[in-house]
Phi, psi and omega in degrees: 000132177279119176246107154309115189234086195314151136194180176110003166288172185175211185251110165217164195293174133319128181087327206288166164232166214216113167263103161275121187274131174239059181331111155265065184280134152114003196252127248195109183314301199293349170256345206226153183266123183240122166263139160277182197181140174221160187187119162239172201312127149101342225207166207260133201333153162228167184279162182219293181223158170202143176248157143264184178305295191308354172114345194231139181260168192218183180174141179314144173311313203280015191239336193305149177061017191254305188275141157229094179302154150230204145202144191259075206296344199278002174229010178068047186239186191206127178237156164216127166248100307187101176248150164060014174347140182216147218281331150321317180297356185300108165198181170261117190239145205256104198266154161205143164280141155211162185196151158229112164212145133097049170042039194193130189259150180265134177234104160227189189216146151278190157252013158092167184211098149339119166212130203242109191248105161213183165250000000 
């Protein structure tokens, strides 16, 4: 079973930045579309950035031009680096795999990581 695992959350000011890490092992980029996800208290999950298997990226409106996803293949990794934070970006956010080959589609998740943007 495949497990995801955030980190890189924290406390950060206004204006500030944040990089979040999603360690994917076993999960093969070039098969599967990897997402951020965000949810705060009170409110319903939302997209935050998503790269697909071909390399192209998209992002939630409220993030556009702030957020950047990547991906690190030599470390299996998924980055989203958080620019200009604003006190809104407060949720807990969530990496996911997801995919369909071999006549089955893949769902995994991590468990998310806190992120608190206030002064």
């Amino acid at each position: 079973q495949v497990q995801l695992v955030e980190s890189g959350g924290g406390l950060a000011q206004p204006g500030g930045s944040l990089r979040l890490s999603c360690a994917a092992p076993g999960i093969i980029f070039s098969t599967h579309a990897m997402v951020w996800y965000r949810q705060a208290p009170g409110k319903q999950r939302e997209l935050v950035a998503v790269i697909s298997p071909s390399g192209t990226v998209n992002y939630g409106d409220l993030v556009k031009g702030r957020f950047t996803i990547s991906v690190d293949n030599a470390k299996n990794t998924v980055l989203l680096q958080m620019n200009s934070l604003k006190p809104e970006d407060t949720a807990v956010y969530y990496c996911n795999a997801w995919g369909n080959y071999n006549g089955r589609s893949y769902d995994y998740w991590g468990q998310g990581t806190q992120v608190t943007v206030s002064s």
